[in-house]
C-alpha positions as a printed Julia matrix, in Angstrom:
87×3 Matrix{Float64}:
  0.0    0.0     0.0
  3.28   2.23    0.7
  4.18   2.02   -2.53
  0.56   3.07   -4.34
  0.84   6.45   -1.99
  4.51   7.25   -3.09
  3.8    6.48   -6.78
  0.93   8.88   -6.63
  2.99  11.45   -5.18
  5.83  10.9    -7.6
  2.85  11.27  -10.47
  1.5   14.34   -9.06
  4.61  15.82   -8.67
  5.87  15.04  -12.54
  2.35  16.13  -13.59
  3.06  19.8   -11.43
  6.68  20.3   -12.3
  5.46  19.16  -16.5
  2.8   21.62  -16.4
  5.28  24.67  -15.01
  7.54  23.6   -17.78
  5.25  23.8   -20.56
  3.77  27.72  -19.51
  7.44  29.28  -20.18
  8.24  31.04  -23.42
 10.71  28.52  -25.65
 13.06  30.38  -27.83
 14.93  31.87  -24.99
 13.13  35.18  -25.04
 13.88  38.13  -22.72
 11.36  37.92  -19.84
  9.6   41.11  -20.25
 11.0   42.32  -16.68
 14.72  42.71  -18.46
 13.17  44.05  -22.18
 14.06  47.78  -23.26
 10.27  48.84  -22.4
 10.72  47.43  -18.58
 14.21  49.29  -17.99
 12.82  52.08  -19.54
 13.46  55.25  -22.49
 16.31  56.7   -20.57
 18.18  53.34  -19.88
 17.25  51.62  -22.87
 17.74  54.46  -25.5
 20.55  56.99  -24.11
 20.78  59.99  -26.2
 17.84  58.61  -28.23
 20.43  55.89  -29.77
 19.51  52.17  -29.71
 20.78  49.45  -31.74
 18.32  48.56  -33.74
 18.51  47.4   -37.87
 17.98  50.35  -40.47
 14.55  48.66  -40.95
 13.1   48.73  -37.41
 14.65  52.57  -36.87
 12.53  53.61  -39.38
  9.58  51.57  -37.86
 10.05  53.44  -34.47
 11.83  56.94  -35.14
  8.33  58.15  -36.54
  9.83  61.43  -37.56
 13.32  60.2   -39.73
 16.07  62.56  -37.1
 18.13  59.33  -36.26
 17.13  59.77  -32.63
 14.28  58.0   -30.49
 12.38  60.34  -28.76
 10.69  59.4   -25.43
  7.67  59.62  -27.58
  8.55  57.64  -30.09
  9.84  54.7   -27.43
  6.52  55.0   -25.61
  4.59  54.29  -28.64
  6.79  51.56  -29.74
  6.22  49.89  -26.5
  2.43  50.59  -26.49
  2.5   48.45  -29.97
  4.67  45.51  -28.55
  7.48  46.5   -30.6
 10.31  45.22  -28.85
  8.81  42.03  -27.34
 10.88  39.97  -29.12
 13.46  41.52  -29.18
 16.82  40.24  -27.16
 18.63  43.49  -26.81
């Protein structure tokens, strides 16, 4: 009978720690607490610069100066824009 109780508990506990495995993000994504948006525009951007390819600049510099405005960052993050991104 020992061993029914201990192999239920050995189930439940592979069933727990599967489950927990399953919910993260694969890929190796940046949790969103270490993403640009979460460290924020003056951290993330310094002197409006980020590194960023010539085609997502001109997504997020909205106005074609070279620079990021605070603006331009908030609205970036408001549309998910750097989500992915590993930077």
């Amino acid at each position: 009978m020992k061993n029914i109780h201990t192999l239920a508990v050995v189930a439940l506990v592979a069933a727990i720690g599967t489950t927990a495995i399953a919910q993260t993000k694969p890929g190796g994504n940046v949790p969103p607490a270490q993403g640009p948006c979460a460290k924020g525009y003056e951290a993330s951007a310094p002197n409006g610069r980020m590194k960023l390819s010539a085609d997502k600049m001109k997504t997020v510099d909205l106005n074609n100066d070279g620079n990021i405005s605070k603006t331009e960052f908030d609205a970036a993050c408001t549309k998910g824009f750097f989500e992915d991104s590993k930077n």
